[in-house]
C-alpha positions as a LaTeX table, in Angstrom:
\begin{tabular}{lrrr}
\hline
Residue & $x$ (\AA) & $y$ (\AA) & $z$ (\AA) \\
\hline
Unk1 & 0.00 & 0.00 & 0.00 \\
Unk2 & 2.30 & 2.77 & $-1.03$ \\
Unk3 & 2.34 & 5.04 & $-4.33$ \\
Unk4 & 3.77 & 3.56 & $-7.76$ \\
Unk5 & 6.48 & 6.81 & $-7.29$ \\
Unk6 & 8.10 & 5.03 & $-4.36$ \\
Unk7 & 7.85 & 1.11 & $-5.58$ \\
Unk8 & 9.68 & 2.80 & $-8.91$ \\
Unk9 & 12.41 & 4.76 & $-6.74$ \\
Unk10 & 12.80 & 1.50 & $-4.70$ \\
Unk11 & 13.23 & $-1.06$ & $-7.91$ \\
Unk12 & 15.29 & 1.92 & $-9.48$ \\
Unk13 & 17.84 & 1.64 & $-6.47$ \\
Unk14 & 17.80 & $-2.19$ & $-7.30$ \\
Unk15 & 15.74 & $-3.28$ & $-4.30$ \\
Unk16 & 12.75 & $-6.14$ & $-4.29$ \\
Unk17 & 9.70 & $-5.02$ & $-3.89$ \\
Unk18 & 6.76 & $-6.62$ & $-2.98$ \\
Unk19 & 2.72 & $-6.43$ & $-3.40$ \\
Unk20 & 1.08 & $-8.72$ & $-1.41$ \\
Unk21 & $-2.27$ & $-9.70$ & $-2.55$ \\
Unk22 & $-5.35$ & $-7.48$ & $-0.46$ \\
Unk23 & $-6.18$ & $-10.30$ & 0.90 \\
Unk24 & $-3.48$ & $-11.47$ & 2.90 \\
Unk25 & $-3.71$ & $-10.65$ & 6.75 \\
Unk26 & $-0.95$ & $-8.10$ & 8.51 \\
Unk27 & 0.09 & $-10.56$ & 10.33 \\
Unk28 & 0.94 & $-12.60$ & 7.44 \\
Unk29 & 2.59 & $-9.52$ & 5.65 \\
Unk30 & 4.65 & $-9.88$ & 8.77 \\
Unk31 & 5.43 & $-13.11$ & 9.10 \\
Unk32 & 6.98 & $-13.59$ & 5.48 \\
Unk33 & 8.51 & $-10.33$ & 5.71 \\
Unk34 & 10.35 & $-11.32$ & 9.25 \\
Unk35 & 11.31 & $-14.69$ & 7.25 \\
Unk36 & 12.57 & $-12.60$ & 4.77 \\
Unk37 & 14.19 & $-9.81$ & 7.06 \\
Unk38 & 12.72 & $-7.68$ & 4.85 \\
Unk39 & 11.54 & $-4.06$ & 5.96 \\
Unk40 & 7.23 & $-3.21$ & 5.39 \\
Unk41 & 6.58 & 0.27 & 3.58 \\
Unk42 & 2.90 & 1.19 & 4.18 \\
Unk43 & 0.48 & 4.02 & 3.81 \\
Unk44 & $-1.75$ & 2.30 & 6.09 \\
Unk45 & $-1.53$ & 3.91 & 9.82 \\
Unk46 & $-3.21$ & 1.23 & 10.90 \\
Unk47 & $-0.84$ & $-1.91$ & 10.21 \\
Unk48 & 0.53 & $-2.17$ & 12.94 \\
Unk49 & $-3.10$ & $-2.32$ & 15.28 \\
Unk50 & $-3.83$ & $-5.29$ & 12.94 \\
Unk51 & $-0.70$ & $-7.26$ & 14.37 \\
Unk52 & $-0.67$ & $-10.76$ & 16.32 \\
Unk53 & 1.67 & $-10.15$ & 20.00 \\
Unk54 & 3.70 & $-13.10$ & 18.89 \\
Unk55 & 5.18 & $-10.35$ & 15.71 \\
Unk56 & 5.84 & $-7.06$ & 18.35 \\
Unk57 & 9.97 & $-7.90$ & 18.16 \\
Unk58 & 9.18 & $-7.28$ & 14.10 \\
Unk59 & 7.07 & $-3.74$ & 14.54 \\
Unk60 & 10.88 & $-1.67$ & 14.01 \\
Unk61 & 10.76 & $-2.82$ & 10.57 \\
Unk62 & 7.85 & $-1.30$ & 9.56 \\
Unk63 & 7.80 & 1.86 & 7.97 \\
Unk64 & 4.48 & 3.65 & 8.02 \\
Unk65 & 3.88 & 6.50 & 5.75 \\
Unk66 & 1.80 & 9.42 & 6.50 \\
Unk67 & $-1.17$ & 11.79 & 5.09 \\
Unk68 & $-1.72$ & 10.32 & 1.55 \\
Unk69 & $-2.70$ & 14.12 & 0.68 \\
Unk70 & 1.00 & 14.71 & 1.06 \\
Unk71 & 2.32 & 12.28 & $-1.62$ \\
Unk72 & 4.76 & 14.33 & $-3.18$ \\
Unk73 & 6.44 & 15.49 & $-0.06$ \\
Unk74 & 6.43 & 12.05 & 1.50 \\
Unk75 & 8.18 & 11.06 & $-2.09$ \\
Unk76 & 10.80 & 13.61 & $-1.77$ \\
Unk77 & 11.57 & 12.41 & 2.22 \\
Unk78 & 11.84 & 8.92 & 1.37 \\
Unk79 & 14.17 & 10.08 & $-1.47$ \\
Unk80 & 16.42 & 11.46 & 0.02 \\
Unk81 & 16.36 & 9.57 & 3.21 \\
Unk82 & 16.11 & 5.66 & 1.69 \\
Unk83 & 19.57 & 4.87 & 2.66 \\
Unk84 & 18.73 & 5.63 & 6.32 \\
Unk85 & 16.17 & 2.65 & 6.68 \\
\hline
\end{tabular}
């Protein structure tokens, strides 16, 4: 759940990135992605509220991003701060 401009400046920088189908629980999202020490981008403030206990040690690697009205801004952050996460 994050804009096409990020998923682009992600595979542009040569990094996976995944879609998981809208069905598939947080939880799940999290449980492959901790398998995969792989770090969640989402626009959904929520994901985390949505998360079995047994996945809190995981929670640091998720990366939630903020006020959809503010795409272009948020793309410029994450821009210029990828290297950070």
């Amino acid at each position: 759940m994050i804009p096409r401009s990020i998923e682009r400046l992600l595979k542009n920088r040569d990094h996976q990135v995944i879609q998981p189908p809208p069905s598939m629980s947080n939880s799940e999202i999290i449980a492959i992605a901790s398998g995969e020490d792989a770090i969640i981008i989402t626009a959904d403030k929520d994901f985390i509220m949505h998360v079995s206990k047994e996945y809190d040690y995981v929670i640091r690697r998720v990366v939630i991003l903020a006020k959809k009205r503010e795409w272009r801004k948020i793309m410029r952050a994450f821009a210029e701060n990828l290297m950070k996460f």
